[in-house]
C-alpha positions, 0 to 999 in steps of 0.5 A, a space after each residue: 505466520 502471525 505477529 504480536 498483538 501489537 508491535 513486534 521485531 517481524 516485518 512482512 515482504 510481498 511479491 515485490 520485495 516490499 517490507 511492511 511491519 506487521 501490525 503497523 503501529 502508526 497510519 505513517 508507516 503504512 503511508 511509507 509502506 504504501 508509497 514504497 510499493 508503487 515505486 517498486 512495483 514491476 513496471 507492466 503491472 504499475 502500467 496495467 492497474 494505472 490504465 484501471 484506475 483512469 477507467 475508474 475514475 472515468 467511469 466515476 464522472 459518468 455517473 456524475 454527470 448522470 446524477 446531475 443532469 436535469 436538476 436545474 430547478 434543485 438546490 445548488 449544493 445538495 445537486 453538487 453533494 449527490 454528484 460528489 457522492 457518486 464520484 466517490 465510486 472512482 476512489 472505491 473502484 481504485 483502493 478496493 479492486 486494485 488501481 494505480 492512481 496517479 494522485 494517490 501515487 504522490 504519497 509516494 513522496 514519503 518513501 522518497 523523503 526516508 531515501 527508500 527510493 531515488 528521485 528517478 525511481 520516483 519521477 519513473 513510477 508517477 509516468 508510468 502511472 500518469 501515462 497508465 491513467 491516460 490510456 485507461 481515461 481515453 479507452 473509456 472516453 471512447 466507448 462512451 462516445 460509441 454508445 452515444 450517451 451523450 444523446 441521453 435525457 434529449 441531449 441534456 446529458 451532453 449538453 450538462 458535459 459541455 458545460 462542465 468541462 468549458 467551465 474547467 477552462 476559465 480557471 485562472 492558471 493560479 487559480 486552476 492550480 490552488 484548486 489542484 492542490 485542495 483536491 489532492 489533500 482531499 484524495 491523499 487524506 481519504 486514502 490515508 484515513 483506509 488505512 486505518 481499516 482492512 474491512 473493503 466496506 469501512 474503507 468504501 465508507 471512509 472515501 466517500 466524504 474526501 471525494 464528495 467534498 473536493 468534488 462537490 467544491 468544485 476542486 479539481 483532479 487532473 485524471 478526471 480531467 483526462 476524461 472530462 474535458 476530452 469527452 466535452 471536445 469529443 462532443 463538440 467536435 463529433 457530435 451531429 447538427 442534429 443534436 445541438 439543434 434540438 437543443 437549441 445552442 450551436 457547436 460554435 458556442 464551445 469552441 474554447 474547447 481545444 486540446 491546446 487550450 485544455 493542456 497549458 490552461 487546466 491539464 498543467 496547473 491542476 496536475 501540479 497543484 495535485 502533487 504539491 496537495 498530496 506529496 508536499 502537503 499530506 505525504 511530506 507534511 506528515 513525514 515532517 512530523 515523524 521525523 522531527 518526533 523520531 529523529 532516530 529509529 529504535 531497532 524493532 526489537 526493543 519496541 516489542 519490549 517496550 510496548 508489549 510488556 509493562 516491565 522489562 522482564 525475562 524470566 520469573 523464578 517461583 519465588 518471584 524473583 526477576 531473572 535476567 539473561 547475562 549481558 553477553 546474551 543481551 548485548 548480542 545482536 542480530 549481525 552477530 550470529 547470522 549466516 552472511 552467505 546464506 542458501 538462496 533460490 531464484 524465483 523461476 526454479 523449478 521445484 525440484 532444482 529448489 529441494 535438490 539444492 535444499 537438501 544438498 546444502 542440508 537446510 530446511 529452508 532458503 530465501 528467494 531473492 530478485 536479480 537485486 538481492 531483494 528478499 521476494 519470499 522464503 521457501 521450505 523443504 515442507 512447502 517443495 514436498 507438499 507440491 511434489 505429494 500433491 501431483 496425485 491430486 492437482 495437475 497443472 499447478 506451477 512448478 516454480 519457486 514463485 509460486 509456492 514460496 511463503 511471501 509473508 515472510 517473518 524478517 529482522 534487520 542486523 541491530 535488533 536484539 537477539 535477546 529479543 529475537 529468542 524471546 519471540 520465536 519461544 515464547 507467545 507473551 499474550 498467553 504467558 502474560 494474558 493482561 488488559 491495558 492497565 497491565 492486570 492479568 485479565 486470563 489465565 490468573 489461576 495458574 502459577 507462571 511455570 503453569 502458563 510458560 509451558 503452555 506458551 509456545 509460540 508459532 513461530 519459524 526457526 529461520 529468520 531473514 536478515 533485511 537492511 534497506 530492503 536487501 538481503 544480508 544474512 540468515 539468522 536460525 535458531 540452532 545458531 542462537 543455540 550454539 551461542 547460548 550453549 557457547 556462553 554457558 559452557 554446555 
């Protein structure tokens, strides 16, 4: 299903029943939308991308540490830039191959600021991903104390890790604390700027100044240290005599680090400083000024209007003449014609019990909903026949629901303008009215209106789900418009 080119009275619902607006019209709507997701993601799978991404960023200080091994006779800052550099892989690994990452989870805090969410859903999801970001950071932290890479360079590798982790336990707990906070508006902007972009290279690019600037200024980030100061106290604790005699220091000189003084003198400060960076500074810093700039929402349906259209038009005579609908049209809205009790399936339905359920409701189609009546996906008669006339084809494809319903799915909420739901599903504007952004027709500019009306359809579904604070409510369909038109001009 596509959208208009710019904003338009749809919405698109994922897997898990998170609304977005397709295309988004500001990086705030999608920082809600981003936020959102993580909170309401099934718990396991949160779990399971967050132990990801602390093996992703674990990884990303390896290759920092190697990069800035043996380069004592180097400039300061450009040693620090090309450490920076390569940890930037981290936040690439996270945001391109899919990770839960405890400081990039804070801007959750503006999904939790327009009340799509509880503070306990909230305070459940960053656990769940601290602790996720953990296991994944120790896993880590134990293949490379397996494969010994701390002997590389002649024990220099290990001894530049002592270093780096003993210098993060002589920050003063205010101090470690500000840093926390300058690192994590640093990786909260970085992850706001990708959204800006769907193209996996441009997003890799626009993370890698954030992450080498809070990196290279020494700032610091509570998952990496997950990772880097264990694997200093790993070494000091299981390294041999050998290794720290060919080097000529002794285990004794690291002694400060200890789990103890790691936890209550860095591991505390700097993951707090982390969510007062990212969710106060960035994510309710920018909600400030959204909702200060909006205090009310439009209803999605007269933004289309607005944005899309240089007038306020609905039909044009042959004269030229600007028509409108009757105001018993214009003032209808959504809530006013939909099916309240509409069919629904279960994700787990087989797809026989969906298409026997379908045809003897004598509907086309029905929304699959979770156990919370939020709207998962929308599945059709089309999509069930297209699964049973492929067993010729495809063994072993699924026969549940979930896994053949549409979950980008098209919806509106009960406000908006059916005026404005009618033009959208018959009508595709960019070819009715082919104009650049100065408002001149750009296209097309040799065929009279009636002309390009014809040639205007729109591609777009017939039902469409009724959504309020990202639950289920009604179905509106376009037989139902009809009957209403028909109703309101006595046909």
């Amino acid at each position: 299903m596509t959208s208009q080119q710019k904003v338009s009275p749809i919405s698109l619902v994922t897997p898990n029943g998170v609304e977005l607006k397709k295309p988004m019209s500001s990086l705030y709507q999608q920082a809600e939308t981003y936020g959102r997701s993580k909170v309401v993601k099934a718990v396991w799978q949160s779990f399971g991308l967050a132990a990801f991404a602390g093996a992703f960023i674990a990884l990303a200080f390896v290759f920092y540490i190697t990069v800035t091994t043996g380069s004592s006779n180097s400039p300061w800052g450009m040693v620090r830039l090309a450490g920076g550099l390569a940890f930037s892989l981290g936040l690439m690994l996270v945001v391109i191959c899919g990770g839960e990452l405890f400081t990039s989870t804070v801007l959750s805090s503006v999904a939790w600021a327009q009340k799509q969410v509880s503070t306990r859903e909230l305070l459940k999801c960053w656990s769940r991903v601290y602790l996720g970001n953990l296991l994944g950071a120790m896993l880590m932290l134990t293949l490379i104390m397996s494969a010994r890479m701390y002997e590389l360079d002649g024990g220099r590798w290990g001894l530049n890790a002592l270093h780096i982790a003993q210098h993060k336990l002589h920050h003063g707990w205010i101090q470690a604390f500000v840093l926390g906070v300058l690192c994590n508006m640093l990786v909260c902007l970085g992850v706001w700027m990708t959204f800006a972009s769907r193209d996996a290279l441009t997003k890799a690019i626009l993370l890698m100044l954030p992450v080498a600037m809070f990196v290279s200024s020494g700032f610091e980030h509570s998952i990496a240290n997950l990772f880097m100061v264990p694997l200093g106290i790993s070494i000091q604790n299981f390294a041999s005599p050998e290794f720290f005699g060919s080097l000529g220091i002794t285990a004794s000189q690291f002694s400060d680090l200890t789990l103890e003084h790691f936890i209550l003198n860095n591991l505390i400060p700097v993951t707090l400083g982390n969510i007062v960076g990212g969710g106060v500074f960035v994510g309710l810093g920018y909600w400030l000024i959204e909702h200060a700039a909006k205090p009310e929402v439009q209803p999605v349906a007269k933004c289309l209007t607005q944005l899309t259209s240089p007038t306020h038009l609905y039909s044009v005579s042959s004269s030229g003449e600007q028509l409108k609908m009757p105001k018993s049209i214009q003032k209808l809205r959504v809530k006013d014609l939909m099916d309240p009790k509409p069919i629904t399936l279960s994700p787990e339905s087989s797809v026989y019990a969906g298409l026997k359920r379908l045809t003897d409701e004598n509907s086309r189609s029905a929304a699959v909903l979770d156990d919370k009546k939020r709207l998962l996906g929308f599945v059709s008669q089309q999509d069930l026949l297209r699964r049973l006339w492929s067993e010729e084809f495809a063994r072993g494809v699924s026969d549940r629901v979930s896994d053949l319903m549409q979950t980008e799915v098209l919806t509106v909420s009960p406000q908006d303008s059916v005026s404005e739901l009618i033009e959208l599903m018959v009508v595709d504007r960019s070819k009715l009215f082919p104009v650049n952004d100065n408002g001149i027709l750009v296209g097309n500019t040799f065929k009279s209106y009636e002309e390009r009306l014809r040639f205007a359809s729109a591609s777009k579904p017939s039902a469409f789900p009724v959504v309020e604070k990202g639950v289920l409510c009604g179905v509106i369909t376009r037989e139902a418009i009809a009957q209403r038109v028909c109703d309101i001009y006595k046909m």
